[in-house]
C-alpha positions, 0 to 999 in steps of 0.5 A: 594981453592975449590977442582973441582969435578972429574966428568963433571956435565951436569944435569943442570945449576943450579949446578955450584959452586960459583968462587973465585971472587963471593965468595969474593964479597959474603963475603965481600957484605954489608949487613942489614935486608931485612925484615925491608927493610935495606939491601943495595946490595939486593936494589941494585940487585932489583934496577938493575934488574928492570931497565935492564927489563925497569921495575919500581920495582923487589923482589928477591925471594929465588927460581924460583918456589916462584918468578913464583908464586909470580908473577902469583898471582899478575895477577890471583885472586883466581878461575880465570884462567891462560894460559900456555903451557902444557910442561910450567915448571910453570904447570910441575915442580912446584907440583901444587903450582899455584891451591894449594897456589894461588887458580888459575886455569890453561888450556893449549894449546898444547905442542909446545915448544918455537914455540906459535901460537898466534891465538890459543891462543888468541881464549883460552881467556875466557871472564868474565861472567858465566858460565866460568872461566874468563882467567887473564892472559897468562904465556909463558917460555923465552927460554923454557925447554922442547922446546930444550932451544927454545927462542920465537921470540921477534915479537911472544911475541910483537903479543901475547902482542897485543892479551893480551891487547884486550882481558884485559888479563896479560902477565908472563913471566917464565924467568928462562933462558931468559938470554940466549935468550937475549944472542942467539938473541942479543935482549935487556932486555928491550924490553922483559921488555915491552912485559910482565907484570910480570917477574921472572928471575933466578940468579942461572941458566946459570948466575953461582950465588947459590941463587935466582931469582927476579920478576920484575914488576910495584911498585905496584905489587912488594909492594904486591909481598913483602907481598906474599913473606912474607906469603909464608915463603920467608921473608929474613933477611941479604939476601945481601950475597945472593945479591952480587953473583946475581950482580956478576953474572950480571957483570961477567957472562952474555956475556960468556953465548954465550960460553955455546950456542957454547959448546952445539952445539959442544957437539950436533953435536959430537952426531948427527951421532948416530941419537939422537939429531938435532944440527939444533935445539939446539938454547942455552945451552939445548941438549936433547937426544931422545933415542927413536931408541936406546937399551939404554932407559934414565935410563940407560944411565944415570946411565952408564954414571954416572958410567964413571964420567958424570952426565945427567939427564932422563927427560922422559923414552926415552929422557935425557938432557945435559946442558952446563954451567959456570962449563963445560969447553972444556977439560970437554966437550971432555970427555962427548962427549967421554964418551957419544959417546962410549955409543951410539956407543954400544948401 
């Protein structure tokens, strides 16, 4: 039996302990050296994860952050250049790994969220030819962090594809929570699948495994993502264990993802009246709180709320986050919503 935390965990998705059930298929999960390619239940991940993306191929990466640029370096050579949005975790949250392990130059639109303008991109490109960087390729985040969890709309990306394949350019997706847009717009991983040219997609955010993330992609690209992996230390021996919590996750967790999605509403609309979130907006399992208007600036109020059992995070001076998750039941929720409310109330 695995003793519960007497605090309710909001920081992240990524915090839940592995259930009963995972832990059992973990223990008992056959396993080989996946170095030397005989691991059967991480062939057996790839195997499935690739074929829900509608994908030939998929690696499992030990982290979001590797598979992301993994994949970026099978659609950007060296001194050539990626676009993104400027608040994309790729360019945000990931310390420069795209310039200082793939050599790969990166410019950015504006900070939108999960609401792209195509033609804005598409008028980004930079054709080969001096004296410019030639843009590869385009990265997007499906849903996306700092967009309130925002989920692009499937025909955004099918009219960013098009402007992708005129321009000869690739399409990444950083599909860290793209689980949760499968789940908020009900539309099927496949069809995400045919927009993109790479995918990274996580296993320990939302889906409740402890480990992993796997890039999908064409058998090509994922025999040379295998070598990447490799020279960037990712070379995994009995990686199975890890595996079977990522197929658990897949058969157990995904559906009930849209009881996260409710929660966080709920949690958002019991704050609303204090004037720090629009529940109108909250699409997943993200709340951001702008305390721009409150005496509490994210500091503290993550530290008043720490000292009364309920763990968020800043993410900028005046704003904090709140995540729903696999972990956070409804008794959990009551007592945030109390704990928190009381804060702003006094605030």
């Amino acid at each position: 039996m695995v003793d519960q935390p007497s605090f309710v965990d909001l920081r992240s998705d990524t915090v839940t302990r592995p259930t009963a059930g995972m832990r059992q298929a973990m223990a008992y999960a056959e396993v080989g050296d996946d170095v030397f390619g005989d691991d059967p239940t991480v062939q057996a991940l790839e195997r499935r994860v690739a074929e829900m993306f509608g994908h030939e191929a998929a690696l499992f990466a030990p982290s979001g952050t590797m598979a992301n640029q993994i994949a970026l370096q099978l659609v950007v050579a060296p001194a050539h250049e990626l676009l993104v949005g400027a608040d994309a975790h790729v360019v945000t949250y990931e310390l420069g790994a795209a310039a200082a392990l793939g050599g790969i130059s990166t410019r950015t639109w504006p900070a939108v969220g999960a609401d792209l303008d195509v033609d804005q991109i598409a008028a980004m490109i930079r054709p080969a030819g001096y004296p410019s960087v030639p843009t590869h390729a385009i990265a997007v985040e499906q849903t996306h962090n700092l967009g309130y969890g925002g989920v692009v709309p499937l025909e955004t990306l099918r009219a960013l594809r098009s402007a992708a394949d005129t321009a000869g350019v690739a399409l990444h997706c950083d599909g860290a929570r793209i689980w949760h847009a499968h789940i908020a717009d009900g539309v099927p991983l496949s069809a995400y699948g045919e927009v993109f040219d790479t995918l990274s997609v996580c296993l320990s955010k939302g889906l409740g495994a402890p480990v992993g993330s796997v890039i999908v992609g064409s058998a090509a690209r994922i025999a040379q993502a295998r070598l990447i992996r490799k020279r960037l230390g990712g070379g995994l021996r009995q990686v199975g264990i890890l595996a079977a919590a990522g197929l658990y996750a897949l058969d157990h967790h995904l559906e009930r993802l849209a009881d996260d999605h409710v929660r966080a509403r709920r949690l958002a609309e019991a704050l609303a009246p204090y004037g720090v979130v629009d529940p109108g907006r909250i699409r997943t399992n993200l709340v951001p709180l702008d305390l721009s208007k409150s005496r509490l600036d994210a500091p503290a109020l993550v530290a008043a709320a720490a000292e009364r059992g309920v763990r968020l995070v800043a993410m900028f001076p005046t704003v904090a986050r709140l995540v729903t998750h696999l972990d956070v039941d409804d008794d959990g929720l009551d007592r945030a919503i109390e704990v928190l409310g009381g804060l702003l109330r006094d605030a």
